[in-house]
C-alpha positions in Angstrom: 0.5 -7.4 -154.5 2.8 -9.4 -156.9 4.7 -6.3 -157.9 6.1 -6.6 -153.8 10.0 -5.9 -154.5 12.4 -9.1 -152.9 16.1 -8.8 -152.4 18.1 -11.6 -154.5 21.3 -13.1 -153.0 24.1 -14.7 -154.5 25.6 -18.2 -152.8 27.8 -16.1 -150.6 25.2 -14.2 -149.8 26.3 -10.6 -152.0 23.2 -8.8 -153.4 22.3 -9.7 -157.0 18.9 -8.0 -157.3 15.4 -6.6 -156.6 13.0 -8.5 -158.4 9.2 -9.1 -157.8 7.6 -11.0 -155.5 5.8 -13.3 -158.6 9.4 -14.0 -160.1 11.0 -14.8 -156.4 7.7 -17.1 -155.6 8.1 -19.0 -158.7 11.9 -19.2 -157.8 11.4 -20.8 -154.7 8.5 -23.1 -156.2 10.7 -23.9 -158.5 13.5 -24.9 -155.8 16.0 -22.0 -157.5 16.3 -20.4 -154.5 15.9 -20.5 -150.8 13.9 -17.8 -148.2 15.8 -16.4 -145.7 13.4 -14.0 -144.3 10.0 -13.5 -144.2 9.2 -9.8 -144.0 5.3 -9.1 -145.4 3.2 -11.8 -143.9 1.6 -14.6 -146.0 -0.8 -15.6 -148.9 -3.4 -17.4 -148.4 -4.4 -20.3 -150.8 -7.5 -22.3 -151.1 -5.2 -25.0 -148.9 -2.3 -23.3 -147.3 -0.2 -20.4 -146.0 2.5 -19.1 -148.6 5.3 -17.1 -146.8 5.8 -13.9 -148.6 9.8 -13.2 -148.6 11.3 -9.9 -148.5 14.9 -11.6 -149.0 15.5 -15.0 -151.0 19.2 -16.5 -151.7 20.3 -18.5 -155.0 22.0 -22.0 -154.1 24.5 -21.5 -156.7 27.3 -18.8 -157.4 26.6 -16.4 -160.2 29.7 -14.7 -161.1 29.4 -11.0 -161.4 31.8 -9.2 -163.7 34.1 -6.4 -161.8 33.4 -3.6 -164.5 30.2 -3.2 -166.0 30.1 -1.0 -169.0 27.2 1.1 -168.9 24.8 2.2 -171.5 24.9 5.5 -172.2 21.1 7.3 -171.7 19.4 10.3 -169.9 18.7 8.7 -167.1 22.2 7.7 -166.7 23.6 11.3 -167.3 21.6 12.7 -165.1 22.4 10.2 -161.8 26.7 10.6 -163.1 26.0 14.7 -162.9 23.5 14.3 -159.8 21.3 16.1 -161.5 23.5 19.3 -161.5 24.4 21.7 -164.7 27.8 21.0 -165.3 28.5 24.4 -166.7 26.6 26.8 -163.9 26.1 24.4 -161.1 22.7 24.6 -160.8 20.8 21.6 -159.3 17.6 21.0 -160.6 15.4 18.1 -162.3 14.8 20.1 -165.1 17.9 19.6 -167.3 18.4 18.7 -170.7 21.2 16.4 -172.4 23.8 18.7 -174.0 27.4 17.6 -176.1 30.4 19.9 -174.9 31.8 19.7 -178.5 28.5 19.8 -180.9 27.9 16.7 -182.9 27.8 18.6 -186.7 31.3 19.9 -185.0 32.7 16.5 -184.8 31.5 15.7 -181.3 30.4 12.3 -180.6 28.0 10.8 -178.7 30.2 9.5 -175.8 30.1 9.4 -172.2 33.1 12.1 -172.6 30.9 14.4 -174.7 27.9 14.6 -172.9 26.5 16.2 -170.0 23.5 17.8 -168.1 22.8 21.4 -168.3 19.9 23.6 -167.6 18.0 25.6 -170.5 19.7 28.7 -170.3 23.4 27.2 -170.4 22.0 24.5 -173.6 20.4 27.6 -175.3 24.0 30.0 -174.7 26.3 27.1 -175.7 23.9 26.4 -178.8 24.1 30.2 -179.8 28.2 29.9 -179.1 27.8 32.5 -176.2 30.1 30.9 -173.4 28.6 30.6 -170.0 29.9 33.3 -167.3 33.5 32.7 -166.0 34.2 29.6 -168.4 35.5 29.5 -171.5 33.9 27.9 -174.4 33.2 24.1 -173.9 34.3 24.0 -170.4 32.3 22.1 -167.4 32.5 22.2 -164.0 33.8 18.4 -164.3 35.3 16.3 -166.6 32.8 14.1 -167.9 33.5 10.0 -168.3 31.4 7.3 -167.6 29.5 5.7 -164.9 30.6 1.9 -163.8 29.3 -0.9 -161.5 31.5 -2.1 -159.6 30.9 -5.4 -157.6 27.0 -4.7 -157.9 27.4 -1.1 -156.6 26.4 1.8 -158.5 29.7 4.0 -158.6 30.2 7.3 -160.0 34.0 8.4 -161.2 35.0 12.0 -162.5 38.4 12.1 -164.2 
């Protein structure tokens, strides 16, 4: 019940977060923040009705930074390539994390140099065999990395 997800607000009323509903009731216990709507009912207490809030707002302005470098991980990969195999095109949850330029090649472990791809393109560009109608190292799209942007999860190919 306390895992209930709340929308967070900033003072001008742009979308911070999801938390919990525990961390957004001790929030407004706390007088952090203010309910705006009440959208699952209430909790009852030995002596009272608790509102349970589906949206709470902050009463003071957290700055948000423009750009948000993002950590580079699987999970992150796969949402920049939408799940897709960036050297057949194949769409499918069952992908693996491959470098375009090998790491005992040189190849680092950078947003530029990594990519999605399905087992049978990792196993062909592991044995050096190129994938049909590319050449060697080539993607469908230029890799780069994935940035926030005002609290907005934007994706940009170069």
């Amino acid at each position: 019940m306390l895992t209930i997800p709340v929308l967070v607000l900033n003072q001008n009323y742009e979308p911070l977060n999801i938390c919990h509903l525990r961390r957004a009731l001790t929030l407004l216990y706390q007088s952090r923040a203010e309910m705006l709507e009440n959208g699952y009912g209430y909790i009852h207490t030995a002596n009272r009705e608790v509102p349970i809030p589906s949206v709470i707002r902050l009463p003071t302005l957290s700055k948000r930074p423009f750009h948000v470098a993002r950590k580079i991980s699987r999970a992150e990969i796969y949402n920049r390539d939408q799940f897709t195999c960036q050297y057949c095109g194949k769409q499918t949850k069952q992908l693996t994390l491959d470098h375009v330029i090998p790491r005992y090649r040189g190849g680092q472990h950078t947003w530029e140099n990594v990519v999605s791809a399905c087992a049978p393109c990792a196993n062909r560009q592991k044995s050096g065999q190129k994938a049909p109608g590319r050449s060697e190292h080539e993607t469908a799209q230029d890799p780069c990395p994935a940035v926030y942007q005002q609290g907005i999860h934007h994706i940009f190919y170069a």
